[in-house]
C-alpha positions in Angstrom: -29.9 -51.7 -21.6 -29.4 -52.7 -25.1 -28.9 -49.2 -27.7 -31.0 -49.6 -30.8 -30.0 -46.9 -33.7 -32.1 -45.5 -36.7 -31.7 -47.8 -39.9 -34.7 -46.3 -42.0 -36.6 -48.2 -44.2 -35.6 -51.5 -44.7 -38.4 -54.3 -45.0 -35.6 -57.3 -45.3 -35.6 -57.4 -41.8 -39.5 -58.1 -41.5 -39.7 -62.1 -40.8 -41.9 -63.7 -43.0 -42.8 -67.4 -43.6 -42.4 -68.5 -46.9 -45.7 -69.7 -49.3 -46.1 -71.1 -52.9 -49.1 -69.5 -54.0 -51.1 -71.9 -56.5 -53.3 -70.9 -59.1 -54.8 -72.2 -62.4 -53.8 -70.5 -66.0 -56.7 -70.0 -68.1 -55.8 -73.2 -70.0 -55.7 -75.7 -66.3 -52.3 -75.8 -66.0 -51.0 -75.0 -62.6 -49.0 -71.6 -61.6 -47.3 -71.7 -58.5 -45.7 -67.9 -56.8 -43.4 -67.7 -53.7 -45.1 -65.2 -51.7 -43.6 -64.4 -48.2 -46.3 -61.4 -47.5 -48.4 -63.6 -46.0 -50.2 -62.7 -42.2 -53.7 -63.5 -40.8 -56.6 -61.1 -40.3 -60.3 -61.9 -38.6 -63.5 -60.2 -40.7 -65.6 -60.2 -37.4 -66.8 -63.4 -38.1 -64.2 -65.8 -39.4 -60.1 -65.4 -39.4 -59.0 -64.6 -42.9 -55.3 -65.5 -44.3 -53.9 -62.0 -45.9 -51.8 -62.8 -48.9 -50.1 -59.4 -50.4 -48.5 -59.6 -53.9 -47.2 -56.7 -55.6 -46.2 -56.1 -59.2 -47.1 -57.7 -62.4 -47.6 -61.5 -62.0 -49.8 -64.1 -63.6 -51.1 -65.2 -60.2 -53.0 -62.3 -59.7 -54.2 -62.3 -63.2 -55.5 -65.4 -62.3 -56.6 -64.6 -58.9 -58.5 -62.0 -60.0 -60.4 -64.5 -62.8 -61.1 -67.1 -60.4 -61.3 -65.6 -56.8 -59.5 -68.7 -55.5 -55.9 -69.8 -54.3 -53.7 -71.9 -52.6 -51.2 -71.2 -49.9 -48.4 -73.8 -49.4 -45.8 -73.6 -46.7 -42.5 -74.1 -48.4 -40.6 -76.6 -45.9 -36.7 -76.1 -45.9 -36.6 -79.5 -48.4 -38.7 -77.4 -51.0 -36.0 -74.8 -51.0 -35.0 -75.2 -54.4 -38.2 -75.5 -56.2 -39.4 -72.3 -54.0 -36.0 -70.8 -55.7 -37.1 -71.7 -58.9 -40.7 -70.4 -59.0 -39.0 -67.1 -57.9 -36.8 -67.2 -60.7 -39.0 -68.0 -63.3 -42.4 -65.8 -64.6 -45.9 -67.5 -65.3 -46.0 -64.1 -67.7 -43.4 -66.1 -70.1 -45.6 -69.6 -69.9 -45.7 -72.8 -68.4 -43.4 -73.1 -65.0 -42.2 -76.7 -65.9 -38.4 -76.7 -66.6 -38.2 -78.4 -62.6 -40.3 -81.5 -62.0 -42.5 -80.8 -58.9 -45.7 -82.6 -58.0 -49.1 -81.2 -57.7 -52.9 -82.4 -57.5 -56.1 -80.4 -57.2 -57.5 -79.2 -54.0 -59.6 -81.6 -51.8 -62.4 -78.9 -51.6 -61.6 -75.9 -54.0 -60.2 -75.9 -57.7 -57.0 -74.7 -56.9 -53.4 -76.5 -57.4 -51.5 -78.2 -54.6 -48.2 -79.0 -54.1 -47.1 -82.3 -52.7 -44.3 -82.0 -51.1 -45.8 -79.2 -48.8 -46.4 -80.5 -45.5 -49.8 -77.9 -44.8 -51.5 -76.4 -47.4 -54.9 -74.1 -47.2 -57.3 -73.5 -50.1 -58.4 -70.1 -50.2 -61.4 -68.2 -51.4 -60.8 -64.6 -51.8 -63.2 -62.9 -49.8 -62.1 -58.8 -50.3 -59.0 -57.0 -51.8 -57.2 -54.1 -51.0 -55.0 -52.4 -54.1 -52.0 -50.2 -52.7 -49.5 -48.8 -55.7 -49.5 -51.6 -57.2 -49.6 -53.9 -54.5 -53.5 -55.9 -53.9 -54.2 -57.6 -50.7 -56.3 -60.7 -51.0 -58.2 -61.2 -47.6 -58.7 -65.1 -47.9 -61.3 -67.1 -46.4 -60.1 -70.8 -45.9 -61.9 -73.6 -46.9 -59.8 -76.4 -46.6 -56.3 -77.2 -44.8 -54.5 -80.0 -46.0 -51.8 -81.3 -43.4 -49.5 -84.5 -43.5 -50.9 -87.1 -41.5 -50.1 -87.2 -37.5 -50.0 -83.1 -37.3 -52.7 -82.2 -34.4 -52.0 -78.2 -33.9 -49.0 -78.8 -31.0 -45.8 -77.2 -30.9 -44.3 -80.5 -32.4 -46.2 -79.6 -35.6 -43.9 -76.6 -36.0 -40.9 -79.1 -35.9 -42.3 -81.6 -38.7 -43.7 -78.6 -40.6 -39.6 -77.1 -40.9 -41.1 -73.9 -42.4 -38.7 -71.5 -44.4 -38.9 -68.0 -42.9 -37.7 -65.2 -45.2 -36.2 -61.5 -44.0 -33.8 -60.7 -46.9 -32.6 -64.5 -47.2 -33.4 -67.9 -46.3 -33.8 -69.1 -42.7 -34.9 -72.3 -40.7 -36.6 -72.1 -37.4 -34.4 -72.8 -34.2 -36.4 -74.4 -31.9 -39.5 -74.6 -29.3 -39.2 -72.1 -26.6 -42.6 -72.9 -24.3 -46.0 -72.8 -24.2 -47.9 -68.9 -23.9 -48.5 -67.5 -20.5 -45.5 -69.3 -19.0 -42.5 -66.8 -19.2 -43.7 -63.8 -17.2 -44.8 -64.4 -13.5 -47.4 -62.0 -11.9 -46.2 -60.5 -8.1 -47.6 -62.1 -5.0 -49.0 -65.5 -7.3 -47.1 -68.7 -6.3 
């Protein structure tokens, strides 16, 4: 049997996919935020994307103006503009010192990226405020994916998402389908 040990408090080790959040400033031009507290949550009736920011930022300035967001998954080929956003601060201006593409949502105002391989357009549908950390329970109204995804595990290969836990990772591979590993006694 395997011995784990006590390391306290350390959230580097939590696993998290990497996002750019999108926004709009107040004068239309776009804000994009890497974001890797990102989970799902259902409201009873519909699932609900969680994205959790903490700090000062001008996304949630703007989140707070316009209730709406985008979430796009940062691929491994994005790494350096997701390394950028980080680096710079929307509370200083305009986030345009690395050429990136972008276009507006198909259904909500809310920038895009396009190199990201599945985005969702989100419409803020409750917050939660923490310190100050807010928790933006998201209702999606739109996912954007390249063409030829259909919701297999293959998807998960083409999508090449960027998982964070203290640094940069790439996923490893497809294990199996659910409800395949663990056998019940006496079925054949």
């Amino acid at each position: 049997m395997m011995k784990r040990v006590d390391s306290g408090e350390w959230y580097a080790t939590h696993i998290q996919p990497a996002f750019l959040i999108g926004t709009y400033n107040e004068d239309g031009t776009p804000n994009f935020a890497p974001i890797t507290w990102v989970s799902s949550s259902y409201d009873g009736e519909h699932p609900l994307m969680t994205v959790s920011m903490n700090g000062t930022k001008k996304t949630k300035d703007n989140i707070a103006r316009t209730k709406l967001l985008s979430a796009n998954v940062v691929s491994t080929d994005m790494l350096a503009l997701l390394d950028y956003f980080g680096m710079t601060t929307g509370l200083d201006g305009t986030k345009d010192a690395l050429p990136y593409e972008w276009e507006d949502g198909h259904v909500l105002r809310v920038p895009t990226l396009n190199a990201s391989r599945r985005v969702f357009e989100l419409e803020v549908a409750g917050t939660y405020e923490t310190s100050d950390t807010t928790t933006y329970f998201c209702r999606t109204r739109n996912c954007q994916q390249i063409e030829g995804m259909d919701g297999t595990h293959e998807d998960m290969a083409r999508l090449e998402p960027l998982v964070y836990s203290g640094r940069y990772y790439k996923l490893g591979g497809y294990l199996g389908e659910m409800c395949t590993f663990y056998q019940k006694e006496g079925a054949e």
